[in-house]
C-alpha positions in Angstrom: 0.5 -10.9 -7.2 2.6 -8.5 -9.9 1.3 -5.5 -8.8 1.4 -6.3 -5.0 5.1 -4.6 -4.9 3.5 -1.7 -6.3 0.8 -1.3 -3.8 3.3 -2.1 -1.1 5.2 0.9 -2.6 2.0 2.8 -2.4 0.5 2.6 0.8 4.6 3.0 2.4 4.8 6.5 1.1 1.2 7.0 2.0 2.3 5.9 6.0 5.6 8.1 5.7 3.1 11.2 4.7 1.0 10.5 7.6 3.6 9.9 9.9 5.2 13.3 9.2 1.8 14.8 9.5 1.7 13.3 12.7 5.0 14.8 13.9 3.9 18.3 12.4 0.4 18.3 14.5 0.6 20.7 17.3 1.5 18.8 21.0 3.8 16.9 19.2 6.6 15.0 20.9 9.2 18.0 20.1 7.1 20.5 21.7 5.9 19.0 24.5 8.9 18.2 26.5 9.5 20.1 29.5 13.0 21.2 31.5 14.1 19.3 34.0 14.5 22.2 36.7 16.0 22.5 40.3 12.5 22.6 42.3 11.1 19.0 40.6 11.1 16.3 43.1 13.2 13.0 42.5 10.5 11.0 40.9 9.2 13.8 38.6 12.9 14.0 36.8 13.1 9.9 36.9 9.6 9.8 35.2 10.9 12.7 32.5 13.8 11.3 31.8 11.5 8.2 31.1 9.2 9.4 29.1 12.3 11.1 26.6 13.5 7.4 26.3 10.5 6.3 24.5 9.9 7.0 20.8 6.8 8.9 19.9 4.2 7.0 18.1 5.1 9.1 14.7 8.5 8.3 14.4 7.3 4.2 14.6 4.7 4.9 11.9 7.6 6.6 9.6 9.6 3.9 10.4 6.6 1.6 9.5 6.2 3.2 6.3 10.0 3.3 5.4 10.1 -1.0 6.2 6.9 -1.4 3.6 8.9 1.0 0.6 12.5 -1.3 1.8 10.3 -4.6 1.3 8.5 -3.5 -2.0 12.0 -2.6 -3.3 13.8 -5.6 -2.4 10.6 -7.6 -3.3 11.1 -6.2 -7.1 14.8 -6.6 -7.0 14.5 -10.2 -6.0 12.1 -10.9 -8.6 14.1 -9.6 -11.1 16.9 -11.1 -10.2 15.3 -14.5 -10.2 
C-alpha cells in the first residue's frame, strides 16, 4: 500500500509515453484531416466538421496518463500531510 503511489507514478508516465507515441505514428489525427473545399456536398462538410470535434484516441490516453501522475502526487501529498 506505500509503494502504490509509486507505481501509480510509474505506469502514468509509462501511458503519457505511449500516448505520444501514438500521436507520432503515421495517419495520425494531425495528418489525416482533409480541406473542406467548394465541390463537397452538404453532408460531407457536416460529417468533417464532425469528425474535427472529436478528440483522437491519443490525446485521451495522454490525458489518462497525466490524471494517474495528478492522483499519485496528490496521493503522496495527502499522506504527508496527514
Amino acid at each position: 500500500m506505500i509503494g502504490l503511489p509509486w507505481f501509480l507514478l510509474a505506469a502514468g508516465i509509462a501511458i503519457v509515453v505511449l500516448g505520444f507515441v501514438l500521436a507520432g505514428l503515421p495517419g495520425g489525427s494531425s495528418m489525416s484531416q482533409r480541406t473542406i473545399d467548394p465541390d463537397m456536398r452538404d453532408d460531407d462538410i457536416v460529417r468533417e466538421l464532425k469528425r474535427a470535434e472529436r478528440l483522437p484516441i491519443s490525446t485521451l490516453v495522454i490525458l489518462a496518463g497525466f490524471a494517474c501522475i495528478l492522483v499519485s502526487i496528490g496521493w503522496r501529498i495527502a499522506r504527508a500531510v496527514l
